[in-house]
N, C-alpha and C positions, 0 to 999 in steps of 0.2 A: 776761156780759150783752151785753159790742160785738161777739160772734163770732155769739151770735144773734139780732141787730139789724143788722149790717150786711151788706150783700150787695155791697161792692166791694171789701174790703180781697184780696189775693191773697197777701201773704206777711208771715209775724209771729215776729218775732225777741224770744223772750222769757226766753232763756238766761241764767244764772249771778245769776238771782233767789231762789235755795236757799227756793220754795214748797215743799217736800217731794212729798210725796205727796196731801194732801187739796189741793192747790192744782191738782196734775196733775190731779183727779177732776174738779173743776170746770171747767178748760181742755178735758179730754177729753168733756167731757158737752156742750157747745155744739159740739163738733167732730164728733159724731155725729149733728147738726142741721144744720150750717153746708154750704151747698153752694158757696162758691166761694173758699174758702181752699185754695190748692196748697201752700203751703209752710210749711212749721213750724218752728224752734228751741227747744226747752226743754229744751238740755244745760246741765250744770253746775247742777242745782235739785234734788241729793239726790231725786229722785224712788223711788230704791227698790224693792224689789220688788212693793209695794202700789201705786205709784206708775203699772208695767210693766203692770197687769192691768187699768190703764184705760188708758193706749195701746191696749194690747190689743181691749178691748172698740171702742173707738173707729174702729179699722182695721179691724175687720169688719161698723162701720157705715156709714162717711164712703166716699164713692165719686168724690170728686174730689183728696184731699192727694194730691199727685204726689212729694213730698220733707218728709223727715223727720230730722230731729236728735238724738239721744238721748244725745250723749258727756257721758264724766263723770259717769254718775246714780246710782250705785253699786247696779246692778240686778241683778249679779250674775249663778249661772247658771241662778237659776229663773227670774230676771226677762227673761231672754235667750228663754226657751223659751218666756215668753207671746207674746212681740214677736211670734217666730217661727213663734206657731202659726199667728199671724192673717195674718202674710205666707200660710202656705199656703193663704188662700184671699181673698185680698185681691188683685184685679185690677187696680188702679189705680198704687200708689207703685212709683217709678221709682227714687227715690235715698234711700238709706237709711245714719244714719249711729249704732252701736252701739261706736264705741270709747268705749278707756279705762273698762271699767264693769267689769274682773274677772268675763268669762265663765265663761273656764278652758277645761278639756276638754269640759265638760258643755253647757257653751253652744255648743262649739264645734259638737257634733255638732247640738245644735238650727238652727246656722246651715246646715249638711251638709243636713237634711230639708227647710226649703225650700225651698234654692236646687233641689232635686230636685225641689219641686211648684211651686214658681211660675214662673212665663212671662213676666214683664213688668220686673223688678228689672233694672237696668243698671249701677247705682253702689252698690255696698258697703263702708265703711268700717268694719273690725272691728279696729282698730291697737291697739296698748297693753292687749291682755288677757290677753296673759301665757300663753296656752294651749297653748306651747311644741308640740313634734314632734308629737303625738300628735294635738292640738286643730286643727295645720297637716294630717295626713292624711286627719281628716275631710272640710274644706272642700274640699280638691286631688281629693278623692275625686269628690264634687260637682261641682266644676267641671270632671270630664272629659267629665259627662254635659250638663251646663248650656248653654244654646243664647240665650241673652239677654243674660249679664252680661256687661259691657262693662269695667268697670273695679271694679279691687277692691284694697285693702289693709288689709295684714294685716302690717306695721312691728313694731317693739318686742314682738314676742309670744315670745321669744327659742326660735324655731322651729332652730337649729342647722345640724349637717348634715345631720340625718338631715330633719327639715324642707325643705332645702332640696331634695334628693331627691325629696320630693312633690310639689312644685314643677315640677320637672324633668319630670316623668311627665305632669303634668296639662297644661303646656304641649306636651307634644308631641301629646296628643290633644284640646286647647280649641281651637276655629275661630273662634273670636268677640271672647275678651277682648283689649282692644287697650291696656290702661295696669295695671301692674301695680307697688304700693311695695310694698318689702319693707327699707324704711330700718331701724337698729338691731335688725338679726334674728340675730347672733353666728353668721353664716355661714361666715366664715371664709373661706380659700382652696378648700378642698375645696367647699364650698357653694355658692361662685362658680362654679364648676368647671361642677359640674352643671349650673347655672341658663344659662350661656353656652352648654353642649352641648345644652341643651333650644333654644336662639336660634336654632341654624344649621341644624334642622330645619323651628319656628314661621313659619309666613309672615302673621303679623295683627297680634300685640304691636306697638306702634309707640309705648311708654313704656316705661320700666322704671327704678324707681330703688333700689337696692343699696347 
């Protein structure tokens, strides 16, 4: 009801309030109205997969949220691929944050398909989803073609060596991303390896935390 009635608030931190999902519907259904809210939190609110398809819907109506929060909703990876579809056609959010929700592989690739259709996303956070090697090549795949993203991690996903390999590949051909964590990723030394031999070619990274 105060999202549409009021026309000044600009950012609404309303995380780790476990509304589920019919509480998301109702936050999402005033946010498909609301024209001058940019910034949003409702991680940690078990939102759910049912939860993900009113974000969903909401991000292919609202034309001004510039940043968005989703971690901890346990949305999984169908709920991943709703978020996802709507970024590919969602011109507006700038920063987007989907950890901790157990994507996996599945999600991971839904993350892979928009970063390839959308043009405006700059900050990604996908940490803590476990989506190990496999889930890491999709998005590296992505981001060799991706010409926006600025900062992205992808931490605790326990992406390996062979993860860290894609890694390696994708910074030697990304020209844009300049902050990249890859904190608690069971890298290793071999993994380091990589990631340091992809640095001494990169001329834009100017973060990196390992």
């Amino acid at each position: 009801s105060a999202l549409e009635r009021n026309s000044v608030l600009t950012s609404l931190d309303i995380g780790g309030n476990r509304f589920g999902a019919a509480g998301t519907a109702s936050v999402c259904s005033a946010l498909e109205r609301n024209s001058v809210l940019t910034s949003l939190n409702i991680g940690d609110n078990g939102i759910g997969v049912a939860g993900a398809a009113s974000v969903c819907s909401a991000l292919e109506r609202n034309s001004v949220l510039t940043s968005l929060n989703l971690y901890w909703n346990d949305i999984g990876a169908a709920g991943a691929t709703s978020v996802c579809s709507a970024l590919e056609c969602n011109s507006v959010l700038t920063s987007l944050n989907i950890g901790d929700n157990v994507i996996g592989v599945a999600g991971a690739a839904s993350v892979c398909s928009a970063l390839e259709r959308n043009s405006v996303l700059t900050s990604l956070d996908i940490g803590g989803n476990r989506f190990g090697a496999a889930g890491t090549a999709s998005v590296c795949s992505a981001l060799e073609r991706n010409s926006v993203l600025t900062s992205l991690n992808i931490g605790d996903n326990g992406i390996g060596v062979a993860g860290a390999a894609s890694v390696c590949s994708a910074l030697e051909r990304n020209s844009v991303l300049t902050s990249l964590n890859l904190y608690c990723s069971e890298i290793g030394a071999a993994g380091a390896m990589s990631v340091c031999s992809a640095l001494e070619r990169n001329s834009v990274l100017t973060s990196l935390n390992i």
